[in-house]
VEXLUMTOR-451673 format. One record per atom (N, C-alpha, C): residue number from 1; residue in one letter; atom name; x, y, z. Coordinates in Angstrom, 1 decimal. Example, Ala and Ser with C-alpha at 12.3 -4.5 7.8 and 13.67 -1.06 7.14 Angstrom:
2
   k r  a      u      v      w
   1 a  N   13.2   -5.7    7.8
   1 a CA   12.3   -4.5    7.8
   1 a  C   13.2   -3.3    7.8
   2 s  N   12.8   -2.2    7.1
   2 s CA   13.7   -1.1    7.1
   2 s  C   12.9    0.0    7.9
REM end
This chain:
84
   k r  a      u      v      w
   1 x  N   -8.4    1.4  -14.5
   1 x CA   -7.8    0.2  -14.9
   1 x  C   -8.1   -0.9  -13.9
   2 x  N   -8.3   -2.2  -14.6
   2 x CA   -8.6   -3.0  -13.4
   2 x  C   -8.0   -4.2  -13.9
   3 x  N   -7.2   -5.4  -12.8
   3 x CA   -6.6   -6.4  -13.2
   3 x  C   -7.7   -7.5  -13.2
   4 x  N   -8.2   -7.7  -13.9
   4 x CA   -9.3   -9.3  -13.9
   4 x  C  -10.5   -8.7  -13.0
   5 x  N  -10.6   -7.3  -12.8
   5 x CA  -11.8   -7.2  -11.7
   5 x  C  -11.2   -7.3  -10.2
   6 x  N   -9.8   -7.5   -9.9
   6 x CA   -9.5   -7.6   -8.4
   6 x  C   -9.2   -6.9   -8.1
   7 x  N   -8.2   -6.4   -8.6
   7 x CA   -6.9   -5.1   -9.0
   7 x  C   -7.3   -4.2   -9.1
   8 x  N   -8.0   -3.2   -8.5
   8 x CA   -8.2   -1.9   -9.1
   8 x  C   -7.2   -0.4   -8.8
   9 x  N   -7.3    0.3   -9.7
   9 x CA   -6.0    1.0   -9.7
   9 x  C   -6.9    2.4  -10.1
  10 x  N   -7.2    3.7   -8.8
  10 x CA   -8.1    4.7   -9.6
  10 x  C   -7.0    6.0  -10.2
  11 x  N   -8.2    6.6  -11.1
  11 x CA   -6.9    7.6  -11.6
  11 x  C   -6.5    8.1  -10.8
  12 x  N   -5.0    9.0  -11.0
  12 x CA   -4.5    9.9  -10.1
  12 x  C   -5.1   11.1   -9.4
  13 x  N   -6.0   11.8   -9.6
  13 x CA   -6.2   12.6   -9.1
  13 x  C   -7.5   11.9   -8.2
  14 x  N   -7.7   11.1   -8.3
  14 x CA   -9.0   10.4   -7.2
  14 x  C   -8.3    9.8   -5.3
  15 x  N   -7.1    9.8   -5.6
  15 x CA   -5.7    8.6   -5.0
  15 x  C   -4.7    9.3   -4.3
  16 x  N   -3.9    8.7   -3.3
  16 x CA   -3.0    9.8   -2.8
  16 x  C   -1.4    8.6   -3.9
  17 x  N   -0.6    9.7   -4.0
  17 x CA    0.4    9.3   -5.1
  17 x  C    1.1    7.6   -4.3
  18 x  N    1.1    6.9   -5.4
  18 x CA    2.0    5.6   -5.0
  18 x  C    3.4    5.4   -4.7
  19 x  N    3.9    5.0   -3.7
  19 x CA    6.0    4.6   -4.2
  19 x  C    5.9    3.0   -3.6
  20 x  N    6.9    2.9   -3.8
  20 x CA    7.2    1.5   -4.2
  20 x  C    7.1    0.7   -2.6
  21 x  N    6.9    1.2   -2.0
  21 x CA    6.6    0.4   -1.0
  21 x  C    5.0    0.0   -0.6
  22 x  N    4.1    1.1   -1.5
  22 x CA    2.7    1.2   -1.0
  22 x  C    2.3   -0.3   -2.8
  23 x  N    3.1    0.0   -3.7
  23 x CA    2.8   -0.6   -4.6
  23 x  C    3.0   -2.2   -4.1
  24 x  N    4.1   -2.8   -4.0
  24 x CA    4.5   -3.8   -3.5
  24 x  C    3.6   -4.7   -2.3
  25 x  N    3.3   -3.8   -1.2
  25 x CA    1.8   -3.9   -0.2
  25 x  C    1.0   -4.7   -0.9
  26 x  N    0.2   -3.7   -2.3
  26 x CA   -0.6   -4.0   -2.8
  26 x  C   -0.5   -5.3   -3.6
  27 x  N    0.7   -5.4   -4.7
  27 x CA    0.7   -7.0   -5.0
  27 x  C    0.8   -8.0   -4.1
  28 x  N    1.2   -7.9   -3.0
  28 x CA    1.7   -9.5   -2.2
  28 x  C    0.1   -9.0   -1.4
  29 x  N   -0.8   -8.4   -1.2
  29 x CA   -1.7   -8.7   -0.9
  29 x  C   -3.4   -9.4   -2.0
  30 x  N   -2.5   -9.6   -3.2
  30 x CA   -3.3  -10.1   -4.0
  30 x  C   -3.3  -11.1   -4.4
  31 x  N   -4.0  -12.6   -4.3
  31 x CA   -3.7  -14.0   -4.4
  31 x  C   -3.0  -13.7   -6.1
  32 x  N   -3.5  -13.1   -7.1
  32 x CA   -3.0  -13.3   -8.8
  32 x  C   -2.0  -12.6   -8.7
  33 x  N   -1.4  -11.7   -7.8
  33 x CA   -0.1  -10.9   -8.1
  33 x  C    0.8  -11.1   -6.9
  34 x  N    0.6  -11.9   -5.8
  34 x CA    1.6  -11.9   -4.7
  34 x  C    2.7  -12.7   -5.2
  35 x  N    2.4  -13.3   -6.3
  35 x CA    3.7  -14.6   -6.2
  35 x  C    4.8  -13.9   -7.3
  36 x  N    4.4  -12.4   -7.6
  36 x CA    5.3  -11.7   -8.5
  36 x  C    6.6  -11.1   -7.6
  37 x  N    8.1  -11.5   -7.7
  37 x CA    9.0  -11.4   -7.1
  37 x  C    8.9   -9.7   -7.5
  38 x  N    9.4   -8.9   -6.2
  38 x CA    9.9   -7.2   -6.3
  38 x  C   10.9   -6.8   -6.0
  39 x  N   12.1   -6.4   -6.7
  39 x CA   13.4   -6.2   -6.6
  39 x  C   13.2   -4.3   -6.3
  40 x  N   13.8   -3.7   -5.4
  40 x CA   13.4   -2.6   -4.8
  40 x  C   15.2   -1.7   -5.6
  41 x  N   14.9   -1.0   -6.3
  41 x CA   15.9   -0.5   -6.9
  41 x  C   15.6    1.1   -6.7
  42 x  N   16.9    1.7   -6.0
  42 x CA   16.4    3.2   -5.3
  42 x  C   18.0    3.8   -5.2
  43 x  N   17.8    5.0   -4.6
  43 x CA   18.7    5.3   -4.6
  43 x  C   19.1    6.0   -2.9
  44 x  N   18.2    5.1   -2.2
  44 x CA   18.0    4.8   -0.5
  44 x  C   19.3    4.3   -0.5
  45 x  N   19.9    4.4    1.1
  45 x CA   21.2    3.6    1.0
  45 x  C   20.8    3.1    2.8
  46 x  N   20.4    3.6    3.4
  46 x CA   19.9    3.1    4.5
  46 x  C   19.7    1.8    5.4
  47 x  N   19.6    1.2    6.1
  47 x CA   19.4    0.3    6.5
  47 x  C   18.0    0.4    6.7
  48 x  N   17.3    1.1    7.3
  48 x CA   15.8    1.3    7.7
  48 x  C   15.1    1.1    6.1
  49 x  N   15.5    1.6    5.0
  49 x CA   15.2    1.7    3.4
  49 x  C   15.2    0.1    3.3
  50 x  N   16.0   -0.6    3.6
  50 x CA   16.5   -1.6    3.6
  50 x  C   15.3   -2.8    3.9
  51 x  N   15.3   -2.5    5.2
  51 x CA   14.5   -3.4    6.1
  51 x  C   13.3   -3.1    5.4
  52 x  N   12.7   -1.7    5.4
  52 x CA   11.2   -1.5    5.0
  52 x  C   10.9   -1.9    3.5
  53 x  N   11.9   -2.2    2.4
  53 x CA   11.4   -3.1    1.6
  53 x  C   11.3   -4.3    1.4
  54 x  N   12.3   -5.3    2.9
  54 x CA   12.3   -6.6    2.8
  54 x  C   10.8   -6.9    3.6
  55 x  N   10.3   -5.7    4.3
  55 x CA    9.0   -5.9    4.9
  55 x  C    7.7   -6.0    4.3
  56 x  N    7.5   -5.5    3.6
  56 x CA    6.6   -5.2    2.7
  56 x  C    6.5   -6.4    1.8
  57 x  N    7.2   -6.9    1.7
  57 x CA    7.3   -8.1    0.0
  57 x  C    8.6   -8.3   -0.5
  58 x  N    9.6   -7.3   -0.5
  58 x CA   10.4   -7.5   -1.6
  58 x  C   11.1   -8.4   -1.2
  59 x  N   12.2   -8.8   -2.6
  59 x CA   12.9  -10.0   -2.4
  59 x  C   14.6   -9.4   -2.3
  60 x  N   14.8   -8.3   -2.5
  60 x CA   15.9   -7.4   -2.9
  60 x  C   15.3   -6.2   -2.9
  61 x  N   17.1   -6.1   -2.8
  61 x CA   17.1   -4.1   -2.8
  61 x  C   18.6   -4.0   -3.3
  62 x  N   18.4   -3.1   -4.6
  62 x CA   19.5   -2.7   -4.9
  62 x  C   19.6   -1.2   -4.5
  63 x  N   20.7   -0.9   -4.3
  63 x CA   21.2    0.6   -4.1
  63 x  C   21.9    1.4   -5.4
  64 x  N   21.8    2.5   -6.0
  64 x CA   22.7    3.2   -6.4
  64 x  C   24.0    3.6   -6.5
  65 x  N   25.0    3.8   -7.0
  65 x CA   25.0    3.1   -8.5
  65 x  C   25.2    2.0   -8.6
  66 x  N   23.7    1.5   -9.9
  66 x CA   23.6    0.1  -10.5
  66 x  C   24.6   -0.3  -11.1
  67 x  N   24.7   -1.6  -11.1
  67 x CA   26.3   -2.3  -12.2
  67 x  C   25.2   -3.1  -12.3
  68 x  N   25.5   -3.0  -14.0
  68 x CA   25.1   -3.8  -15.0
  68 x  C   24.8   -5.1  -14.8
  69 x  N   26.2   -5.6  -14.6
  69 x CA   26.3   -7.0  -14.3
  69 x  C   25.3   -7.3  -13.3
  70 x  N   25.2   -6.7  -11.9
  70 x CA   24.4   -7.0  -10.7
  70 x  C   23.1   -7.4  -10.7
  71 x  N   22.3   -6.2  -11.5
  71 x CA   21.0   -5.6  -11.5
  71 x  C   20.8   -7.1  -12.8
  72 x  N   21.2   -7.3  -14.0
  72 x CA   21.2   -8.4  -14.9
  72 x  C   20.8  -10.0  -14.1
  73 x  N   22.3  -10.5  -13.5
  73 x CA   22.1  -11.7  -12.3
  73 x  C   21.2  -11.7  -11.4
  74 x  N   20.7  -10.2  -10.8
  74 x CA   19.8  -10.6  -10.2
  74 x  C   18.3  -10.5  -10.6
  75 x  N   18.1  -10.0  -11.7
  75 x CA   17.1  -10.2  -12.1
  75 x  C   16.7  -11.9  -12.7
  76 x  N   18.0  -11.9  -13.5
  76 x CA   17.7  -13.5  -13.8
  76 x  C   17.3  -14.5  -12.6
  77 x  N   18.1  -14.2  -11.4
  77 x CA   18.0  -14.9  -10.4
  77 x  C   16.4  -15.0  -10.2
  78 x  N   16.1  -14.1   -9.6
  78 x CA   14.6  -13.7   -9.3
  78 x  C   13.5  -14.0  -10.3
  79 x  N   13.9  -14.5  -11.1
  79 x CA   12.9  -15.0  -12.6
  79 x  C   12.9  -15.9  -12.9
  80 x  N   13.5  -17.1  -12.0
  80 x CA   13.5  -17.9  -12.2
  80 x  C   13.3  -18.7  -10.9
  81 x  N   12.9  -18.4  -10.0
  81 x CA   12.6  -18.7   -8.7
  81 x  C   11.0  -19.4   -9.2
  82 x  N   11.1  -20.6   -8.1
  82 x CA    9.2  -20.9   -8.3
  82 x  C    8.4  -19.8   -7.4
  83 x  N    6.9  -20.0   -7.4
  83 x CA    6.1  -19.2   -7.1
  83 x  C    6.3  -19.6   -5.3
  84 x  N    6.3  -17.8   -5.1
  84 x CA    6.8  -17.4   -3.4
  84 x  C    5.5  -17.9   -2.9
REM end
């Protein structure tokens, strides 16, 4: 699969497996996908968990267990932000 020819993404068994921190890397290292906000939703509770997703790109980090309400506002929040 390829995004516009920039993006390329190979099958799994060619690749070592992705998580959300190696994914995230990869958008804010791409001019067409860095300005996409990443809310880091885990079930990490850590501070280290913490920091290593505000490092990477993300804009947030929710922890375990989600409230409705939370994960809702801040997504709105984050979707409505201009381009990072």
């Amino acid at each position: 699969m390829s995004f516009r020819g920039k993006l390329r993404v190979r099958p799994r068994r060619y690749r070592r497996p992705f998580n959300g921190y190696e994914v995230c890397r990869q958008l804010k290292e791409h001019e067409l996908t860095r300005h996409i906000p990443v809310l880091f939703a885990t079930g990490a509770t850590s501070p280290e968990e913490q920091q290593r997703a505000l490092q990477v790109g993300g804009v947030d980090f929710l922890s375990k267990p989600y409230h409705e309400e939370t994960v809702q506002a801040r997504v709105l929040r984050y979707s409505k932000l201009p381009s990072l």
